[in-house]
C-alpha positions in Angstrom: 41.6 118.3 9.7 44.2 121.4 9.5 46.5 119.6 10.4 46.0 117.0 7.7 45.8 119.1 5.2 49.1 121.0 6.4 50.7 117.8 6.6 49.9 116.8 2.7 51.1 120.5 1.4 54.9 119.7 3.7 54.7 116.2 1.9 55.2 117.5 -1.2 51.7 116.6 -2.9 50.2 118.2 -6.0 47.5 120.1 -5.6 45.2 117.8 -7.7 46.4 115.2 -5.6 45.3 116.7 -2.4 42.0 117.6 -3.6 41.7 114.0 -4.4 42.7 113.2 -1.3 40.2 115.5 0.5 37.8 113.9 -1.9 38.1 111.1 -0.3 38.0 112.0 3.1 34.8 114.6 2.7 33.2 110.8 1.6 34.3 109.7 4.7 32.8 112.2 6.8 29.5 112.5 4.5 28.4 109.1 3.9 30.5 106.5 5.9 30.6 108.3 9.5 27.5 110.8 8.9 29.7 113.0 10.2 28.1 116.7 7.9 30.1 119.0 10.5 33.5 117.4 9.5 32.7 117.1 6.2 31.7 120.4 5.6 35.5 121.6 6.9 37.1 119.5 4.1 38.0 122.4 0.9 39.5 121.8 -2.0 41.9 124.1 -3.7 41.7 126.2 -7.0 43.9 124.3 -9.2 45.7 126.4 -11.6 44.7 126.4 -15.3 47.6 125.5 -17.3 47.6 125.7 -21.5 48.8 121.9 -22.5 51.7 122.0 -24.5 51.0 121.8 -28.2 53.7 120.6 -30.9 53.7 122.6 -34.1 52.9 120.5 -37.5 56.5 120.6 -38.1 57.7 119.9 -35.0 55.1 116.6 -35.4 56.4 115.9 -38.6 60.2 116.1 -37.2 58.9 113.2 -34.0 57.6 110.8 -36.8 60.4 110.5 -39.3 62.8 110.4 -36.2 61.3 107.5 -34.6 63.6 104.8 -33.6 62.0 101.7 -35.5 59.0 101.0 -37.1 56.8 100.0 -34.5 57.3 103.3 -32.6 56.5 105.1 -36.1 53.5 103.2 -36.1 52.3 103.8 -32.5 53.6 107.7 -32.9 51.6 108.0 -35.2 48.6 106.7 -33.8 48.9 108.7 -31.3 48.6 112.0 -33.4 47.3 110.8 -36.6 43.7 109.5 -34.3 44.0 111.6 -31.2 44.2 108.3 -29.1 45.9 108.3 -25.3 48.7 105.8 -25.2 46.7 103.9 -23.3 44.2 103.4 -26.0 47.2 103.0 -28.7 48.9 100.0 -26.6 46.1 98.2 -26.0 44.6 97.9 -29.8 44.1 94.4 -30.7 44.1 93.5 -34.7 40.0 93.5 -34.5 39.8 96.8 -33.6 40.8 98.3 -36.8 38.0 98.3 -39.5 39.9 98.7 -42.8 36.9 98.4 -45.1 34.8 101.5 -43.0 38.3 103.4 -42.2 37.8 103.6 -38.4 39.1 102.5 -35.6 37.2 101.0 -32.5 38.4 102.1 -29.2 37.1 99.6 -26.5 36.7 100.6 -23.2 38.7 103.8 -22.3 38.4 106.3 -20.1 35.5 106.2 -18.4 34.3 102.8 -19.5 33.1 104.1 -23.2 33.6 102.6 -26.3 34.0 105.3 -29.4 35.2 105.3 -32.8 38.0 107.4 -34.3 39.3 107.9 -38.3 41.5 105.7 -39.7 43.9 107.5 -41.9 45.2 105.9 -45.1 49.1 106.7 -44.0 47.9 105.0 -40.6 47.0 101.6 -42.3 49.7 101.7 -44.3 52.0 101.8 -41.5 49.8 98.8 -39.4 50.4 96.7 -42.3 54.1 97.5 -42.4 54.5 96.6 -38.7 51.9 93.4 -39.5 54.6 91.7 -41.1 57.2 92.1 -39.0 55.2 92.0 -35.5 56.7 89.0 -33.4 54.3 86.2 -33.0 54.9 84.3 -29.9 52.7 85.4 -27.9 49.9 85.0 -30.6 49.5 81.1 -29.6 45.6 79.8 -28.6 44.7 83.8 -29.3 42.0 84.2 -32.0 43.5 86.4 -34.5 41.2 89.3 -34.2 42.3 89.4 -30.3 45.7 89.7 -30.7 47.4 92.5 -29.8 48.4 94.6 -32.4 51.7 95.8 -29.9 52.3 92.4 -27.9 54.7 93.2 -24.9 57.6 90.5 -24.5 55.4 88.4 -22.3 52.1 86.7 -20.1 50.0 87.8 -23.8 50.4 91.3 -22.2 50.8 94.4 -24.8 53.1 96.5 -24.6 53.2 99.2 -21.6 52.4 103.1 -21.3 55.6 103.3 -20.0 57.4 101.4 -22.7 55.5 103.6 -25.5 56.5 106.7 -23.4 60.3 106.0 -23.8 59.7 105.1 -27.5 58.6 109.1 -28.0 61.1 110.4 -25.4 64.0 108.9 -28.1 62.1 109.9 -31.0 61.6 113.9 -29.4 65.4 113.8 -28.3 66.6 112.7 -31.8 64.0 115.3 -33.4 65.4 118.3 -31.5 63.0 119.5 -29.6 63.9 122.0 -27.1 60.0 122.5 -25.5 59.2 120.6 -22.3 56.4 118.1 -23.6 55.5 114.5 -23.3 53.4 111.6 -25.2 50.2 113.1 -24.6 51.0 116.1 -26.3 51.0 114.5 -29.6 47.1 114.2 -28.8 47.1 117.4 -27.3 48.6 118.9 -31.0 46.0 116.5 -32.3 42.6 118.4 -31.1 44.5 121.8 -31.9 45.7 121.3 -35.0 42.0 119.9 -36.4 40.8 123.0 -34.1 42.9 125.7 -36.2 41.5 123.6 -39.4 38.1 125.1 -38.8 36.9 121.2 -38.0 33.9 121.6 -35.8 34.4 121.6 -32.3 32.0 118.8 -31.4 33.2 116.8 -33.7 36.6 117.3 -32.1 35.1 116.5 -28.6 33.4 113.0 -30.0 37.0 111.7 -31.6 38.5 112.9 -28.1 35.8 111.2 -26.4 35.5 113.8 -23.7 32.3 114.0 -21.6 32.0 118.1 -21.3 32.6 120.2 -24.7 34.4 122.6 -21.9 37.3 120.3 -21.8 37.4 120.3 -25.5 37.0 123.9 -26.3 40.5 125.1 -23.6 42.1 124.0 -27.0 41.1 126.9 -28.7 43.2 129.2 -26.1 46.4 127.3 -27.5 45.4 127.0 -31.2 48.0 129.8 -32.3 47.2 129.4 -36.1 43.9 131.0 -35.3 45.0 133.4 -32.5 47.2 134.5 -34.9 45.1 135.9 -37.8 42.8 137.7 -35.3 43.4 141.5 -36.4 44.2 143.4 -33.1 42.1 146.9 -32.5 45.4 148.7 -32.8 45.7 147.7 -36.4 42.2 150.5 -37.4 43.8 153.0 -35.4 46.5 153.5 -38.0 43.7 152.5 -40.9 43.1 155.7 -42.9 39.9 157.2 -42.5 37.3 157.1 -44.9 36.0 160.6 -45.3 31.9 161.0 -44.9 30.6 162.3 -48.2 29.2 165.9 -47.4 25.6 166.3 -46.6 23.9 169.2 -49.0 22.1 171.1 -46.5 21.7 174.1 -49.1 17.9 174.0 -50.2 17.9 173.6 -54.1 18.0 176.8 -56.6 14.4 177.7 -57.9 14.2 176.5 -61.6 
């Protein structure tokens, strides 16, 4: 088992990949072979806590004016504007988007749970825009409220993670950015920047659709609008002092 483990850290795997790995192999032991004594040599490794990377409102602002066509504005903004993954933006079909309630249904997502998210007013704006111009040819013997509201260029497939991915890649390039970060950061900005609102931090969790509020709250270590206006200790030490009022211990003067 050393050995296997050895041979996964030479190979070049992440460490949340090997304990996924190991995951795997402990069910082996544990439940397929009944084998408790291997089972119980299988560890898993501390992976290290990392702050995601968080885009400033600016910095947002700069990615959506600088995206490369309309349809990448529109899925861009998505993406920050509602806190959705780009897996939940891509695959949108027209019926998921509630105009008259100002929501948006997500069907499905991680972890097989349906949720529903706010539909900003700049959002639907934006979806009508791209409405107009979408390409249709792919909308053939597809009920309208099934169509997809990003079609990919074939097989009535949307559009692909990895398509959307380039789309903010060109739009982050052509905005300037020097920080590393990637798609999901918009949704990463997304729960921080509602965080450093003062939006409460279940509410936060339910339009992430996380399953632990723990997940949710690590965005308050990286919510730097709040960190900021915490007053440091260091700042009373140079306070002045307020001087106690003197105590009259004389007894009083007979009348």
């Amino acid at each position: 088992m050393r050995g296997f483990q050895l041979y996964l850290i030479e190979s070049g795997a992440s460490i949340c990949n090997r304990n996924r790995i190991m995951t795997g192999v402990r069910f082996l032991f544990r439940v397929t072979l009944r084998r408790h004594d291997l089972a119980a040599e299988v560890w898993h490794i501390k992976e290290p806590q990392k702050l995601p990377p968080v885009l400033s409102p600016e910095e947002v602002k700069r990615v959506l004016t600088m995206a490369p066509s309309l349809k990448a504005r529109a899925m861009l903004t998505l993406a920050y504007g509602c806190g959705l993954r780009a897996s939940e933006v891509v695959r949108l079909r027209a019926g998921d988007i509630d105009s008259e309630q100002m929501i948006i249904r997500i069907v499905q997502s991680k972890s097989r749970k349906d949720r529903h998210v706010m539909l900003p007013a700049e959002v639907l704006d934006l979806l009508r825009q791209w409405w107009k111009v979408r390409p249709t040819e792919e909308d053939a013997g597809v009920a309208p409220e099934q169509r997809w509201l990003f079609p990919g260029r074939s097989d009535h497939q949307p559009l692909t993670t990895r398509q959307f991915s380039r789309l903010f890649k060109e739009a982050a390039k052509a905005a300037g950015l020097r920080k590393t970060v990637s798609l999901h950061s918009l949704r990463h900005s997304f729960a921080t920047h509602l965080l450093e609102r003062g939006t409460d931090i279940r509410v936060i969790q339910a339009l992430l659709g996380h399953d632990k509020l723990e997940t949710t709250a690590r965005y308050s270590r990286v919510a730097t609008g709040m960190i900021a206006k915490i007053e440091s200790p260091l700042e009373g030490l140079s306070a002045p002092r307020r001087r106690r009022a003197r105590q009259n211990t004389e007894e009083p003067s007979a009348p």
